[in-house]
C-alpha positions in Angstrom: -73.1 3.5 86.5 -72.6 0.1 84.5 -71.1 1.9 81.8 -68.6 3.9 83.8 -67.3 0.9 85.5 -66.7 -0.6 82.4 -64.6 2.6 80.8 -62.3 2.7 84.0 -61.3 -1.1 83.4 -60.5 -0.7 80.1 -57.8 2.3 80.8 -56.6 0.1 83.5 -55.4 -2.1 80.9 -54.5 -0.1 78.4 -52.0 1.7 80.6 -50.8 -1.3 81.9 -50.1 -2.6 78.3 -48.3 1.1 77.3 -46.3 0.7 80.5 -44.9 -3.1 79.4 -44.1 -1.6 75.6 -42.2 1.6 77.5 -40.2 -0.8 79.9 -39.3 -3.3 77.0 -37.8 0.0 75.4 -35.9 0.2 78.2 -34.7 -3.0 78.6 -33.4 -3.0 75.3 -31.4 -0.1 74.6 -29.6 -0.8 77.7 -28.9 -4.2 76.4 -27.5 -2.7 73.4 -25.8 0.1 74.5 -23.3 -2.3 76.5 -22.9 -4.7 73.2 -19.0 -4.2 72.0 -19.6 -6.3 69.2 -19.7 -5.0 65.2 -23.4 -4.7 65.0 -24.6 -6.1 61.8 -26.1 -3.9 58.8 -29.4 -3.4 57.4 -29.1 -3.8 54.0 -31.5 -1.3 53.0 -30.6 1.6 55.8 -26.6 0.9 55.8 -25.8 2.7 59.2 -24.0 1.4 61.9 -22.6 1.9 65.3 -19.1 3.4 65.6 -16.6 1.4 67.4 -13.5 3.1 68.5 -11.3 0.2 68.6 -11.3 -3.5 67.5 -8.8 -6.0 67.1 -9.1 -10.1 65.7 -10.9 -11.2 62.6 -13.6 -8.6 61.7 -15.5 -7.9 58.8 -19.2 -6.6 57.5 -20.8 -7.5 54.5 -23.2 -5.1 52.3 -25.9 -7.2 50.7 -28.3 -4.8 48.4 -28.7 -6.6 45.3 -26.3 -5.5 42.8 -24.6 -3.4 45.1 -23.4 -6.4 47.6 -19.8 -6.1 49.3 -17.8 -8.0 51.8 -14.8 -6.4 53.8 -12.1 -8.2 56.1 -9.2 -7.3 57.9 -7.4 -7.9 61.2 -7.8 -4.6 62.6 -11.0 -1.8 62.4 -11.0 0.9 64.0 -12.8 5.0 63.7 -10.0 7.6 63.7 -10.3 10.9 65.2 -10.9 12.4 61.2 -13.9 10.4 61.4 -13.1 7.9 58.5 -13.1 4.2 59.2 -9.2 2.6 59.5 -8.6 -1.5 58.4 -5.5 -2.9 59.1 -3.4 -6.2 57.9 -4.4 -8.9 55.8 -8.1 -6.6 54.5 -9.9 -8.2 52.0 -12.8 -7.2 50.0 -15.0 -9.0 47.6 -17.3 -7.0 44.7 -19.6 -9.1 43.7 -20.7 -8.9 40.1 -24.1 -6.9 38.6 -25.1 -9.2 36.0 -25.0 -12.7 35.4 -21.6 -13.8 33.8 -19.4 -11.8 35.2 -16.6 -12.5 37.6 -16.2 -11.3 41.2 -13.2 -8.4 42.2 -10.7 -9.3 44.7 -9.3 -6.4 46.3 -6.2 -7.1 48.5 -4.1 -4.8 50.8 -2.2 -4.0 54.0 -3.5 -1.0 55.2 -7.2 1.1 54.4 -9.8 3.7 55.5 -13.4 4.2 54.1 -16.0 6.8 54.3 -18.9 6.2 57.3 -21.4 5.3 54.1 -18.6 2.8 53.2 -18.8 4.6 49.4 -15.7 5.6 49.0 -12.5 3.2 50.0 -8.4 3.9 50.4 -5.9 0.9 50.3 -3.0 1.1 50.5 1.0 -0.8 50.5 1.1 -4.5 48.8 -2.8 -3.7 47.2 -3.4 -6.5 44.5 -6.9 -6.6 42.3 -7.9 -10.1 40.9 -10.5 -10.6 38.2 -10.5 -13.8 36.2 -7.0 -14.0 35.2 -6.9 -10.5 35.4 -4.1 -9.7 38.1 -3.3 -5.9 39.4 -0.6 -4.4 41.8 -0.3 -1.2 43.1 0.7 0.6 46.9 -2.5 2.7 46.4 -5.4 2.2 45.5 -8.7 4.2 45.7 -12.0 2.2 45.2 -15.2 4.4 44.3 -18.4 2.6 45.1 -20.7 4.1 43.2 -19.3 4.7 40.5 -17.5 0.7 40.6 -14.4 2.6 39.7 -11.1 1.4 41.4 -8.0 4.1 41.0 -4.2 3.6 41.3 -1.5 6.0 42.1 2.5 5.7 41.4 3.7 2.7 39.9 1.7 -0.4 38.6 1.8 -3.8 37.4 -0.7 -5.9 35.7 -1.1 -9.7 34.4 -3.7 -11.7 32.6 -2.7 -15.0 31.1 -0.9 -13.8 27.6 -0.9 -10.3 28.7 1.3 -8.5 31.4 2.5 -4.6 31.4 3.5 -1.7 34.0 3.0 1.9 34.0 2.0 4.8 36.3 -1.3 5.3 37.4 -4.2 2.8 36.7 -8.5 3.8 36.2 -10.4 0.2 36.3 -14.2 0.1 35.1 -15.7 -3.1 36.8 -18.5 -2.2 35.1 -17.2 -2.4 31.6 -14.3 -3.9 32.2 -12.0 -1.0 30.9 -8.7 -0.5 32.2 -6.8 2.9 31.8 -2.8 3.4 32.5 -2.3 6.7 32.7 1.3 6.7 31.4 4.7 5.2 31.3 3.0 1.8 29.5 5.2 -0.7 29.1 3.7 -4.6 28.2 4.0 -7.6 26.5 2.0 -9.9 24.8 2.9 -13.8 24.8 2.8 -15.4 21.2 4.0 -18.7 20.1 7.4 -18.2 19.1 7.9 -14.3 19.9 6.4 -12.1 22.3 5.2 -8.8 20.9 6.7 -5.8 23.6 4.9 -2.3 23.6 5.2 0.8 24.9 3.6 4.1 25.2 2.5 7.1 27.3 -1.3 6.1 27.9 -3.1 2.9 27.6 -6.9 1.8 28.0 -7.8 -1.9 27.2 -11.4 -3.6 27.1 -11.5 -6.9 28.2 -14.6 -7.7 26.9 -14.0 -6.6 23.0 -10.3 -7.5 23.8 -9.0 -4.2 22.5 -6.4 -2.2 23.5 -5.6 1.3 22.9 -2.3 3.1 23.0 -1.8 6.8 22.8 1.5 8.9 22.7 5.0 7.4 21.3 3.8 3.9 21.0 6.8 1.3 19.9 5.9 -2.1 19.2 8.2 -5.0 18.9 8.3 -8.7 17.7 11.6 -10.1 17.4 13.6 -8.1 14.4 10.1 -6.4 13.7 9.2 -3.3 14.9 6.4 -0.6 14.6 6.0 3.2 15.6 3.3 5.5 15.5 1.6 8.1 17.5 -1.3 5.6 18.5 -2.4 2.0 18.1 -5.1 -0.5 18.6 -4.4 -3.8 19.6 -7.3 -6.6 18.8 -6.9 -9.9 20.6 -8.8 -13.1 19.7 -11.6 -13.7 21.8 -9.5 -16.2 24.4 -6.6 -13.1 24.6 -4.0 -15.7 24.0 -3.0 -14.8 20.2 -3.1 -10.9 18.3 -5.6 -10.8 15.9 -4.7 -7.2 14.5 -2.8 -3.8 15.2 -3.7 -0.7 13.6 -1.1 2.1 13.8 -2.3 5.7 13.5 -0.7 8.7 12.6 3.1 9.0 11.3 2.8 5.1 11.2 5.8 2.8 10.3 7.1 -0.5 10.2 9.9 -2.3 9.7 9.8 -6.1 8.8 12.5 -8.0 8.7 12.9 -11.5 6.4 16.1 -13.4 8.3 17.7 -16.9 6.8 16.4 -19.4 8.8 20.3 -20.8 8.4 22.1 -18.4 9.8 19.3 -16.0 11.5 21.0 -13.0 9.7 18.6 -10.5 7.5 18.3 -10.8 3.8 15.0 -8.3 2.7 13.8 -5.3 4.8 10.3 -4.3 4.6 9.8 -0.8 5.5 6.0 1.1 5.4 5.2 4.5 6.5 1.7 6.0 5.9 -0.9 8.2 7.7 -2.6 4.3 9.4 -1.6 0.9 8.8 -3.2 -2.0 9.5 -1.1 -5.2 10.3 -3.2 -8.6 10.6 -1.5 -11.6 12.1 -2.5 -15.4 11.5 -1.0 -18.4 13.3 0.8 -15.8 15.3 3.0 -14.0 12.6 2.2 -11.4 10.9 -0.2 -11.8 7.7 -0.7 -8.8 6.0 0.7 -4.9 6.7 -2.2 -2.6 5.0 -1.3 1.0 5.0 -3.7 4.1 4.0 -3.3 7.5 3.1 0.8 8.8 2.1 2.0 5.4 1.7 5.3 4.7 1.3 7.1 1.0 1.2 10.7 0.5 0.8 12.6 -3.1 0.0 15.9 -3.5 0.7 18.4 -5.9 1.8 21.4 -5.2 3.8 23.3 -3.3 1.2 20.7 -1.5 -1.2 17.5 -0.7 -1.8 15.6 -3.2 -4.3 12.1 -1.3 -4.5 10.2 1.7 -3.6 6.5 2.2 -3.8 4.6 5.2 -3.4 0.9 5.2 -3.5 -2.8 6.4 -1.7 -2.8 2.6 -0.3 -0.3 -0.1 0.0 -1.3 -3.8 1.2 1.6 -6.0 1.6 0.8 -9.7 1.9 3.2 -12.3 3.4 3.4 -16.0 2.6 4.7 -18.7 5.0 7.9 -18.8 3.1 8.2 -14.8 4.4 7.6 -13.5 0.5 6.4 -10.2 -0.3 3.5 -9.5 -2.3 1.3 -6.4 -2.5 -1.3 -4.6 -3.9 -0.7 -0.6 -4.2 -4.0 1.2 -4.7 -4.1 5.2 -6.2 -1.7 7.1 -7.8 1.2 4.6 -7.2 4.9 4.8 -8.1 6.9 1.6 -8.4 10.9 2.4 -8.8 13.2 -1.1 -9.3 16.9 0.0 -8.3 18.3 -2.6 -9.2 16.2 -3.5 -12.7 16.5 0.6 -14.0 12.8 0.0 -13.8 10.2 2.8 -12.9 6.4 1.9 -13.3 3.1 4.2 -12.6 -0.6 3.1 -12.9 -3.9 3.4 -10.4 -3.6 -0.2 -9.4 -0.3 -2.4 -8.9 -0.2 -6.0 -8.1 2.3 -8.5 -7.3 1.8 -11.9 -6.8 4.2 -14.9 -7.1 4.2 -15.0 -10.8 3.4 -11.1 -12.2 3.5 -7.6 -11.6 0.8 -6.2 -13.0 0.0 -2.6 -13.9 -3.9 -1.3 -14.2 -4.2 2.5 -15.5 -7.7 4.8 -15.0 -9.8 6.4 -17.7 -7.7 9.3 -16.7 -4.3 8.0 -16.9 -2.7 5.3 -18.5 -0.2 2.4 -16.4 3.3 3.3 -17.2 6.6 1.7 -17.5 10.3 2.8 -17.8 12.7 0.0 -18.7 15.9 0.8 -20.6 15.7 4.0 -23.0 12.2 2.8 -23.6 9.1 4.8 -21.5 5.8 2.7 -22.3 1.7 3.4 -21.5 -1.1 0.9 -21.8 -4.7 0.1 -20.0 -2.6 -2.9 -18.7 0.8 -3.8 -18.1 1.8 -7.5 -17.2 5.3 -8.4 -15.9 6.4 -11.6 -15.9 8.6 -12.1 -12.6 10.6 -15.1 -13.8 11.5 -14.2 -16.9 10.7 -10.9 -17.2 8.5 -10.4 -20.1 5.9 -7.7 -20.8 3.1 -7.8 -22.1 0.9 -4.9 -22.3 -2.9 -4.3 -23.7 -5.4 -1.3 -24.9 -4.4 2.1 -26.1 -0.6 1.4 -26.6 2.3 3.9 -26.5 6.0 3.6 -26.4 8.7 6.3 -26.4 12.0 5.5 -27.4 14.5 7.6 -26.1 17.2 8.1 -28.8 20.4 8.6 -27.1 23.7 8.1 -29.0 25.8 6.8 -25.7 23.2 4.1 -24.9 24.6 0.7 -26.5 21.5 -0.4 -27.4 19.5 2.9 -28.2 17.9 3.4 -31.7 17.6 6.0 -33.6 16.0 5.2 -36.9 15.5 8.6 -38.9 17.4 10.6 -36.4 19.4 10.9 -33.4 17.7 13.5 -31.8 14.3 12.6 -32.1 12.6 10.3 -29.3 10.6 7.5 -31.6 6.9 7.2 -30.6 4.8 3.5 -31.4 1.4 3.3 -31.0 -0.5 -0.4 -31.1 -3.6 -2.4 -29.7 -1.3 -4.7 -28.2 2.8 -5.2 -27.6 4.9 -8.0 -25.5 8.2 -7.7 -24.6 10.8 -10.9 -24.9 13.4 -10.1 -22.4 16.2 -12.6 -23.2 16.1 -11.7 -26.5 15.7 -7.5 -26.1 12.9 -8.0 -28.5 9.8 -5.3 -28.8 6.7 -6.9 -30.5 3.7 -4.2 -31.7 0.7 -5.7 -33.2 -2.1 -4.7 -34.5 -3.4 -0.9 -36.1 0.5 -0.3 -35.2 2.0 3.6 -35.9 5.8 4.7 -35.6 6.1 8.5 -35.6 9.2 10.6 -35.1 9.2 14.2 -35.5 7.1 14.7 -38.4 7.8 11.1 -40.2 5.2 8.5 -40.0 5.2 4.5 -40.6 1.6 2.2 -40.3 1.6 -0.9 -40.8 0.3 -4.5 -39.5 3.2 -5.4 -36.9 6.4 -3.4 -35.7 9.4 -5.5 -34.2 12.2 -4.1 -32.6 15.4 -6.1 -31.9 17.4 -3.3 -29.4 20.2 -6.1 -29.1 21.0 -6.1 -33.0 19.3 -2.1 -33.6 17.0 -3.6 -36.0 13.2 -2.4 -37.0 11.2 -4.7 -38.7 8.0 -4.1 -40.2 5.5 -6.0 -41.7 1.8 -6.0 -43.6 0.0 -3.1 -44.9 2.9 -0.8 -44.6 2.5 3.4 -45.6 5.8 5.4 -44.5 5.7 9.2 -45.2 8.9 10.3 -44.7 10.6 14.0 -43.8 13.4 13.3 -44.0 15.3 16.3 -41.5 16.8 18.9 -42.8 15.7 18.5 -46.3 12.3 19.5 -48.4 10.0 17.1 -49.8 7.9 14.1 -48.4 8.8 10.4 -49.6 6.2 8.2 -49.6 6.8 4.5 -49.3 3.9 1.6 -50.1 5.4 -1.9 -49.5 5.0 -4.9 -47.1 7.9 -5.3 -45.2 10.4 -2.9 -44.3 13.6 -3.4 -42.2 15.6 -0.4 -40.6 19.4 -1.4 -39.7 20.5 1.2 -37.2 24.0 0.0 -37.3 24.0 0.4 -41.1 22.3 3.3 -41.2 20.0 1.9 -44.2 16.1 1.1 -44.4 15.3 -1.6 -47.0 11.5 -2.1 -48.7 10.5 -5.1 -49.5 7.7 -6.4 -51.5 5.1 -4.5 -53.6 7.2 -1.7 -53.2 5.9 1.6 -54.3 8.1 5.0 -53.8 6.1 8.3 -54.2 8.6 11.4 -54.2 7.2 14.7 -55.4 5.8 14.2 -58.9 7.3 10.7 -59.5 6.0 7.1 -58.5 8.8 4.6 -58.4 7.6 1.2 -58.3 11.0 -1.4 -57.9 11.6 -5.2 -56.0 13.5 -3.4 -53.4 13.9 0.2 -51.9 16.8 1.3 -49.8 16.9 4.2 -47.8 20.8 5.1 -46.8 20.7 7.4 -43.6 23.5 10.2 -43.2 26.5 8.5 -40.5 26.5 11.7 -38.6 24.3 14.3 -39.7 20.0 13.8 -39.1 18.4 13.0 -42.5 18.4 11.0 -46.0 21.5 10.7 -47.5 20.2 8.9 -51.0 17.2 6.3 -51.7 17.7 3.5 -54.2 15.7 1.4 -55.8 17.0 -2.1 -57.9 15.6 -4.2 -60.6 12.4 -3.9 -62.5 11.9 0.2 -61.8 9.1 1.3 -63.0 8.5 5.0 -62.7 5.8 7.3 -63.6 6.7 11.2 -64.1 3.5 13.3 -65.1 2.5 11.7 -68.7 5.8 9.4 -69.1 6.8 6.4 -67.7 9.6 4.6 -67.8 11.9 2.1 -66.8 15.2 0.4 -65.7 17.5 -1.6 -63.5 19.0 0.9 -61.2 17.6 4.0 -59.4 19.0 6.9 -57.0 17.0 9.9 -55.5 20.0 12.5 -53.9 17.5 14.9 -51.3 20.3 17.5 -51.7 20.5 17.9 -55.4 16.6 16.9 -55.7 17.8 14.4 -58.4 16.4 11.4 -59.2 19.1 8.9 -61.7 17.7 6.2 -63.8 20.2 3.9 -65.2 21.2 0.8 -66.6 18.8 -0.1 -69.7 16.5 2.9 -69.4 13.3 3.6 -71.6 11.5 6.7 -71.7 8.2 6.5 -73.5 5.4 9.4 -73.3 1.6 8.4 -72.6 -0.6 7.6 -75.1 2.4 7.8 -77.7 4.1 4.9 -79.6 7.6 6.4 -79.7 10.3 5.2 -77.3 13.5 6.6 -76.2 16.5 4.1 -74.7 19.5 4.7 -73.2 21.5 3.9 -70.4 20.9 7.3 -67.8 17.8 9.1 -67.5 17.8 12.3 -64.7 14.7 13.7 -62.9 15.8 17.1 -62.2 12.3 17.6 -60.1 13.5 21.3 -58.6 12.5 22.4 -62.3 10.6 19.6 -63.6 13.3 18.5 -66.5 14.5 14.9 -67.8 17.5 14.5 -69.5 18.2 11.3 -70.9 21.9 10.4 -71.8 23.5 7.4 -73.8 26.3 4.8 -72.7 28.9 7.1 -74.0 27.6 10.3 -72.1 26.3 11.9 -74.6 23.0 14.0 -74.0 20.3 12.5 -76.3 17.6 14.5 -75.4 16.0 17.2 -72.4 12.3 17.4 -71.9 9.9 19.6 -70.3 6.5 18.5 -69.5 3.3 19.6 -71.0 1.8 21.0 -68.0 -2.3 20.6 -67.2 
C-alpha cells in the first residue's frame, strides 16, 4: 500500500513538471511570433524569418569561419519572387580566408539575394575595393561560394599605378585574378611615360603581378609602340614600375630614339618575330629579345641603315638610347648604307665591334665592295672599320671591269679566290692583308706563298716569302712555273714582276734571272710575253746557257735569249757565243744567231 502511494506522487510531479516545459513553449513562440525585428542568424544553421517590409538602418552578419559576411543597406525587404531586395547606401564586407589578405568592399544602390544569402545582385553606382584595388560597374553579381564577383556592361578599374576599362569583369577573391572580358583599354603609370594598352580580353593576378592580354593587343609608351596577338605584362612586386612584357605571336615593335634637343626622331628600331620579350630597368625599356622569325630593321627618317634576319635577335639599349644586339641562328646582317652584307650563326654588336661567329657547318660571311669573305670569325671594327678575320680563311674577289677599284690579276673574267689562316682588312687605306699558309687561285692558276697583300686603291698584289705560282695562262697551252720570293702584280699595268731567287720553269726549260716580268694582254684574258733581265741562266735538256735578256711569246711558243748569249752542252768543254739564242719548244730546236743575224748553228737534242 506504501508502495503505491509513493508511485502516484511521483506522476504527480512529473506531470506537473511536463505541463511547466509545454506552457513555456507556449509562452515563447507567442513572444516571438509578434517580434518585427530582423531576427539574428545562427551561424552554423543560416535560416531566418522572412520580413515583408523594413525600412532604417538594417543589416545581418554571417559569421562561419572563413565564410564570414556582413550586409547593410537602408531598405530590406522579401519580394513576391521570393528573393531578398536591399535598397540605398548597401554595403557588404568579405572578410578574408587566410591570414594576409585584405577584406572586399562591395558598394551599390540597389540588390537582391537568394533566401541562403549564396548568391547576391547589385546593381547602379556598384564599386569593389580591395587594397588599392578599386572597381566600378552598374552590375554586379557576387557568387558566394564560389567567392566569385561578376560584372556586366561597362567597367572601370584602379589600383595605384594601374587603371583600365572594358566590358564585363570575373574577380577571383580567392586568387586574386581579375578577368575583363573585352574592350580592354588601361594604363600603366611610369616615371616619365605612361605605358597605354589595349586589347579584346584581359586577366591580371595581383598576387604574381601579371597581366595577360589576348586578341589585338597595342601597347604604347610615348613614340614606342608594340603589337601582337597576345602579351604578358610583369609588374615589380610593389606594381608601381614594369618589370617585363612578352609579346606573342605576329609580334612587333617599334622603338623610337628622338634628340633630346629638338624631340624629333633620328634611329627607328623595328622587331617582328613569332615572341619578343622587352625588359625594362629604371622605367625605360632595357632590352627587346625576340625568338623564332626574327626580323629587326634600323632606320632613320629617310632610309634604312640595317636589317637583320635571324632564329633570335636581342637588342640591348644603353642610357645614351644606343643599339646593340646579339642575333643568334642563321642570321643575315645587310648595311644599306656601307654595301655591306654579313652571314654567320652568332652576331654581336657592342660599342666598339661587330663580330661574326660561323658553325662547324658554315662559315661567318662578309660582303664588302667586290670582295665576298668566309672565316671561323669575323671582327669589325666600328670606328674605323677594320676587319679582321681568323681560321679557315676565304676571299672571293669579284673581277668586274666597271668597278673602279676591282682587280683582275690573270683575267677579267675570272672571280680570284685567297685562302689564309688569318687576314685583316685596313679600311682607310683599301688594303687586304693574308697571312700565313696563304693560296691565290683563279681558274686553274695557282700562287702560295707566306703573305698576300692587296692594295684595291692602287690595283696592286703583293706577295711575299716562299712563293710557287703555276700559271695557265687563258687561252694558251703550257704551265709556267714561277719560284721566287716576292712578286708584285700591277693591275693598271697589266705586268707581274718576280723578285728575288727567281726561278721560271716553262715546259722543258728552267730560267733562273734577278727579275721576271709577266706582261698581261690589255684586252684579251692571258700572257702576252714573260721576260726575264740580267744574269739568265737557263737550262734546256743537257745545255745550259746564259745571258742578259730573255722573252718567252705563249703564242709562238718561243723563248729569245739575247744580248751576250753562251750555249754550252753538259758535260762538254766546247762553247758557243753569240748575241740571240731561240728555244723553239713546239719542236724542241735552238738556233743560235750572231750580231749580224746570221744563223750560226740549229740543234736538236739527244733525246733519253
Amino acid at each position: 500500500m506504501k508502495k503505491l502511494i509513493q508511485v502516484h506522487k511521483i506522476g504527480k510531479i512529473l506531470a506537473v513538471i511536463l505541463f511547466t516545459i509545454i506552457a513555456c513553449i507556449i509562452i515563447l513562440y507567442f513572444i516571438f511570433r509578434n517580434n518585427k525585428n530582423v531576427p539574428v542568424f545562427s551561424p552554423v544553421s543560416e535560416t531566418f524569418d522572412k520580413p515583408k517590409f523594413q525600412e532604417g538602418v538594417v543589416h545581418f552578419e554571417i559569421k562561419g569561419g572563413e565564410r564570414r559576411l556582413l550586409v547593410k543597406g537602408r531598405k530590406h525587404y522579401l519580394g513576391e519572387d521570393g528573393k531578398y531586395y536591399l535598397e540605398k547606401n548597401i554595403e557588404i564586407k568579405i572578410f578574408p580566408k587566410r591570414r594576409g589578405q585584405k577584406e572586399v568592399f562591395i558598394t551599390a544602390e540597389k540588390g537582391t539575394y537568394n533566401e541562403a544569402k549564396t548568391l547576391f545582385i547589385l546593381l547602379s553606382n556598384v564599386v569593389i575595393k580591395q587594397g588599392d584595388f578599386f572597381l566600378s560597374s552598374n552590375e554586379v553579381i557576387f557568387n558566394r561560394i564560389k567567392n566569385v564577383i561578376r560584372a556586366k556592361g561597362e567597367i572601370q578599374f584602379f589600383t595605384d599605378e594601374l587603371k583600365g576599362e572594358g566590358k564585363g569583369l570575373v574577380y577571383f577573391i580567392d586568387n586574386k585574378i581579375i578577368k575583363i572580358l573585352s574592350d580592354v583599354k588601361g594604363e600603366i603609370k611610369e616615371n616619365k611615360y605612361p605605358i597605354i594598352f589595349q586589347c579584346n580580353k584581359l586577366e591580371y593576378s595581383r598576387e604574381e603581378k601579371k597581366a595577360f592580354l589576348k586578341g589585338k593587343v597595342f601597347i604604347y609608351q610615348h613614340l614606342n609602340g608594340l603589337k601582337s596577338n597576345q602579351a604578358l605584362l610583369e609588374l615589380d612586386p610593389s606594381e608601381k614600375k614594369l618589370k617585363s612584357i612578352k609579346l606573342i605571336k605576329k609580334a612587333k615593335v617599334t622603338l623610337v630614339e628622338k634628340d633630346e634637343i629638338t624631340n624629333n626622331p633620328i634611329e627607328i628600331r623595328e622587331m617582328k618575330a613569332n615572341e619578343i620579350l622587352i625588359s625594362f630597368k629604371n622605367s625605360e625599356i632595357n632590352s627587346v629579345h625576340g625568338k623564332e622569325n626574327c626580323y629587326l630593321k634600323i632606320s632613320s627618317e629617310d632610309s634604312i641603315d640595317k636589317e637583320i634576319k635571324a632564329h633570335e635577335i636581342e637588342l640591348f639599349l644603353n642610357s645614351y638610347q644606343s643599339a646593340n644586339f646579339k642575333a643568334i641562328g642563321n642570321v643575315f646582317l645587310k648595311e644599306i648604307e656601307r654595301k655591306r652584307e654579313v652571314m654567320g650563326e652568332i652576331i654581336i654588336k657592342d660599342n666598339k665591334n661587330l663580330t661574326i661567329f660561323g658553325s662547324k657547318k658554315q662559315r661567318a660571311s662578309i660582303s664588302f665592295e667586290n670582295n665576298k669573305l668566309l672565316a671561323q670569325k669575323i671582327l669589325i671594327n666600328l670606328k674605323n672599320n677594320n676587319i679582321i678575320a681568323k681560321g679557315k680563311i676565304e676571299n672571293i674577289i669579284s673581277s668586274d671591269p666597271k668597278e673602279e677599284n676591282s682587280i683582275s690579276f690573270l683575267s677579267s673574267q675570272r672571280d680570284i679566290h685567297i685562302t689564309a689562316k688569318e687576314m685583316n682588312y685596313i679600311n682607310e687605306e683599301n688594303i687586304i692583308n693574308f697571312m700565313t699558309d696563304v693560296q691565290l687561285k683563279q681558274g686553274n692558276s695557282l700562287i702560295t706563298s707566306e703573305k698576300i697583300n692587296i692594295n684595291n686603291e692602287k690595283k696592286i698584289v703583293l706577295a711575299t716569302g716562299k712563293i710557287k705560282a703555276f700559271l695557265y695562262p687563258e687561252k694558251e697551252q703550257g704551265l709556267i712555273t714561277i719560284i721566287s720570293e716576292q712578286m708584285e702584280a700591277n693591275d693598271s699595268k697589266k705586268i707581274i714582276i718576280f723578285r728575288e731567287n727567281k726561278s721560271l720553269f716553262l715546259k722543258n726549260l728552267k730560267i733562273s734571272a734577278k727579275e721576271i716580268e709577266i706582261f698581261l694582254k690589255e684586252e684579251n684574258e692571258g700572257v702576252k710575253s714573260i721576260r726575264a733581265n740580267n744574269d739568265i741562266q737557263i737550262k734546256w735538256k743537257e745545255y745550259q746557257a746564259s745571258g742578259d735578256i730573255a722573252e718567252y711569246i705563249p703564242e709562238e711558243e718561243k723563248f729569245i735569249l739575247s744580248g751576250n748569249v753562251l750555249l754550252q752542252e753538259s758535260g762538254k768543254p766546247n762553247k758557243i757565243n753569240g748575241t740571240k739564242l731561240t728555244f723553239y719548244l713546239s719542236d724542241d730546236r735552238i738556233m743560235m744567231e750572231n750580231k749580224e743575224g746570221r744563223i750560226i748553228t740549229i740543234l736538236e737534242p739527244k733525246r733519253k
